[in-house]
C-alpha positions in Angstrom: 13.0 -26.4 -16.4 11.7 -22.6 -16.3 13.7 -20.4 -13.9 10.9 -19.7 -11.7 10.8 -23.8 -11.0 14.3 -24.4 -10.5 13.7 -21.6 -7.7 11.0 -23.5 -6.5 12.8 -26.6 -6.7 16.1 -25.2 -4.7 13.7 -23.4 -2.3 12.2 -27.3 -1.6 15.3 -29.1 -1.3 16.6 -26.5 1.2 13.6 -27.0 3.4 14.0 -30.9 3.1 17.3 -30.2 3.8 16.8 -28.5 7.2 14.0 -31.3 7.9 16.6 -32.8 8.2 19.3 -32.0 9.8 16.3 -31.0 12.5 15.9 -34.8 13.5 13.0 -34.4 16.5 10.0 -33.3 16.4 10.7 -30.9 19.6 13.2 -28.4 17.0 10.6 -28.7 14.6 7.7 -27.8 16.8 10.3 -25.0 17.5 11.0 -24.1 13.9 6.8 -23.5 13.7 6.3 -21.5 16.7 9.4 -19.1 15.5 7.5 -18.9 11.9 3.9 -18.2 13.5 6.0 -15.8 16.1 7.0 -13.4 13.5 3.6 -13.5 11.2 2.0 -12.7 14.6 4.4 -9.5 15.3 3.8 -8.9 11.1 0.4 -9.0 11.5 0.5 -7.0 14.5 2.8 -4.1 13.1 0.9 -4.0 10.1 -2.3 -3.1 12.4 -0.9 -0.7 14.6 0.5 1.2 11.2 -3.0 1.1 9.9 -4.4 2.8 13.4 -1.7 5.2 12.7 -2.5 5.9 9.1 -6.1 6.3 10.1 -5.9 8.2 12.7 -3.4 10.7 11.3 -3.8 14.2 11.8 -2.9 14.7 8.0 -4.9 13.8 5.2 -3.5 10.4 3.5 -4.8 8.6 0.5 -3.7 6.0 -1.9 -4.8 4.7 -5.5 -4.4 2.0 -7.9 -2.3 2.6 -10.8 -5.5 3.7 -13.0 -6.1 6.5 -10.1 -9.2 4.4 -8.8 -9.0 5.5 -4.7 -8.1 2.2 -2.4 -7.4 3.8 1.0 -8.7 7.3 2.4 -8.2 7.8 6.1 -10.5 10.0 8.1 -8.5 13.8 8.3 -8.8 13.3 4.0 -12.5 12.5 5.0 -13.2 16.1 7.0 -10.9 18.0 4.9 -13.2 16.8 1.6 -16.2 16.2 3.6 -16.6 12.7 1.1 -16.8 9.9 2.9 -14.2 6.9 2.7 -16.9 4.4 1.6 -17.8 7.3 -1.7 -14.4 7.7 -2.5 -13.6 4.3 -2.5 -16.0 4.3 -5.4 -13.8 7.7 -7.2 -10.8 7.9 -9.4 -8.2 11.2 -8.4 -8.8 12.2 -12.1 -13.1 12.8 -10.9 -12.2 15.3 -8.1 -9.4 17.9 -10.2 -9.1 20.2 -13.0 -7.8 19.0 -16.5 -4.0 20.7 -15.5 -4.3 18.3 -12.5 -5.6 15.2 -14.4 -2.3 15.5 -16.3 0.2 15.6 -13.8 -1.6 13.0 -11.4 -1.1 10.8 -14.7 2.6 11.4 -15.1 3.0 10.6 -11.4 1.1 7.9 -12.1 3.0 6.6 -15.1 5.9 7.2 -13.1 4.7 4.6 -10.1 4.6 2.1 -12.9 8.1 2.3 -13.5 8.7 1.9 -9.1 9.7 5.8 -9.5 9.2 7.9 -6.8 8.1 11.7 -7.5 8.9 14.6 -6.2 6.3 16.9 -3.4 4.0 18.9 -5.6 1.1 20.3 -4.6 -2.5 19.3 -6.4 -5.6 21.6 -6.0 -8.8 19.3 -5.3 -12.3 21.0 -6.6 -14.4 19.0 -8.9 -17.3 17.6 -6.9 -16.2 19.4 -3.7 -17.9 22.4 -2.2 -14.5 24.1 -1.7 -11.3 23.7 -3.0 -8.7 21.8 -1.0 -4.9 22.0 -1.7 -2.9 18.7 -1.0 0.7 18.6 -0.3 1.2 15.7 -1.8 4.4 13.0 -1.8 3.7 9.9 -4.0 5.9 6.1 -3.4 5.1 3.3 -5.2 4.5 0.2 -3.2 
């Protein structure tokens, strides 16, 4: 067996197991309303963080590993003046200068390895009517 099916395996029996030792339906009718609790309070923490995000009074993006944009809340939306639907269709590499490009690929190489970088600050002009400077802090997730 691989390892990742001996998991699976292990992962089975141990539910069987507490099948059970759970002999009426009335514990496992409990077991079900504790699981569907907690993806409900999941699912309800993850959208009050997202109304927070959003709603921020400081700009907050994110990318994919290639730079392509996946989230843009609204403050990075006036501060820009692109919309979150037209960056969602941008890389970080189309909206800064070639000294930029590089180190927003090194941090980027770095989130590949799950290594967080330090603050550094990023100047944003290419395709912009001004030139906005970011703060910026960068976590892989």
């Amino acid at each position: 067996w691989k390892p990742g099916e001996v998991a699976a395996a292990r992962g089975l029996a141990s539910f069987v197991h507490e099948i059970r030792k759970t002999s009426n339906a009335e514990n496992l009718m409990l077991m079900n309303e504790e699981h569907v609790k907690s993806k409900s309070y999941c699912t309800s923490l993850a959208s009050e963080l997202q109304a927070m995000m959003q709603s921020s009074n400081v700009p907050v993006f994110g990318t994919t590993l290639s730079g392509t944009f996946n989230y843009w809340n609204t403050k990075m939306a006036n501060v820009t003046g692109i919309s979150t639907a037209k960056s969602l269709d941008m890389t970080v590499f189309d909206l800064c200068d070639e000294e930029n490009k590089k180190m927003f690929r090194e941090v980027l190489d770095a989130a590949t390895r799950n290594e967080a970088t330090r603050t550094f600050e990023v100047a944003l002009s290419e395709q912009l009517d001004k030139k906005v400077l970011l703060v910026i802090n960068c976590t892989p997730r």
